[in-house]
Structures are given as structure tokens and as C-alpha cells.
N, C-alpha and C positions, 0 to 999 in steps of 0.2 A: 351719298354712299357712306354706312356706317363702317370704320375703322377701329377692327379690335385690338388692343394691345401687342397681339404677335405680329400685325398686319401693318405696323404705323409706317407709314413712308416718310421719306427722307434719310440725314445720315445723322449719327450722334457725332456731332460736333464738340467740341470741348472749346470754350465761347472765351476762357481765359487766359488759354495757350494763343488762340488766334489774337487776341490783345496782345500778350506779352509781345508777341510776334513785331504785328506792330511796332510796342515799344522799341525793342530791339532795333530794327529798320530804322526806325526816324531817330533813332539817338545815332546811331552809324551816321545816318545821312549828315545830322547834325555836326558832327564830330570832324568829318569831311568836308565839312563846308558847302554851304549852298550856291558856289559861285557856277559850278558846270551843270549842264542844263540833267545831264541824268544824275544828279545826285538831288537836284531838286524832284523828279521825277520820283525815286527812291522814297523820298522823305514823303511825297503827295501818297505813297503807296501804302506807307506805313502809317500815316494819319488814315486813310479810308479803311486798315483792316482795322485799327481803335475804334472808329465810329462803328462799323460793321460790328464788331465785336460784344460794344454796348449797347446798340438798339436792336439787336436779333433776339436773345434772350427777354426783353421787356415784349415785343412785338407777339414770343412766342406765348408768353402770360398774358398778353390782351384777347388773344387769338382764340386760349382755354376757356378766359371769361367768358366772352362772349358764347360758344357754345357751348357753353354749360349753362346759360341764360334760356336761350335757345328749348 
């Protein structure tokens, strides 16, 4: 099913902010010490939205290549 530009699904994301986000979190977490089990939990949170953050945008450039191959 072709998707035209007014049609694209999904949501526009802003992939930097959710980083920073990230950062933000696990430096709190950091700062608070990782000794209580939710500040570790905190800190797991804010490393999965960094990773999230950096392999969404590469995923969505592979994704373009690829149908543009196509």
C-alpha cells in the first residue's frame, strides 16, 4: 500500500529531545545513587530511551533505503 506524503503514518518524533530525556534521567538517577532498587530502575529507563533515541532514526534511514531500492 502506497503512502503519500499527507498520508505517512506514525508521529513526528523529535529523536533528540527523547535522548536528552534520557540523559537527563540517568544523570538524576546517577546523582542519587544507584543503591535503591528504583533509582536503578530510573537509571535502566533513561539508558533504553538514549538507545531508543539513537537507533530509531538510523532504522528509519535504512527502512527509506531500502524502499527506494525496491
Amino acid at each position: 500500500m502506497a503512502v503519500g506524503p499527507a498520508k505517512q503514518r506514525g508521529m513526528n518524533i523529535d529523536w533528540r529531545r527523547v535522548g536528552a530525556a534520557g540523559s537527563v534521567i540517568g544523570g538524576i538517577a546517577i546523582m542519587h545513587g544507584l543503591k535503591s532498587r528504583r533509582w536503578r530502575y530510573l537509571h535502566t529507563f533513561g539508558v533504553a530511551l538514549g538507545i531508543i533515541s539513537t537507533a530509531a532514526p538510523i532504522l528509519k534511514r535504512v527502512k527509506a533505503i531500502r524502499a527506494a531500492q525496491v
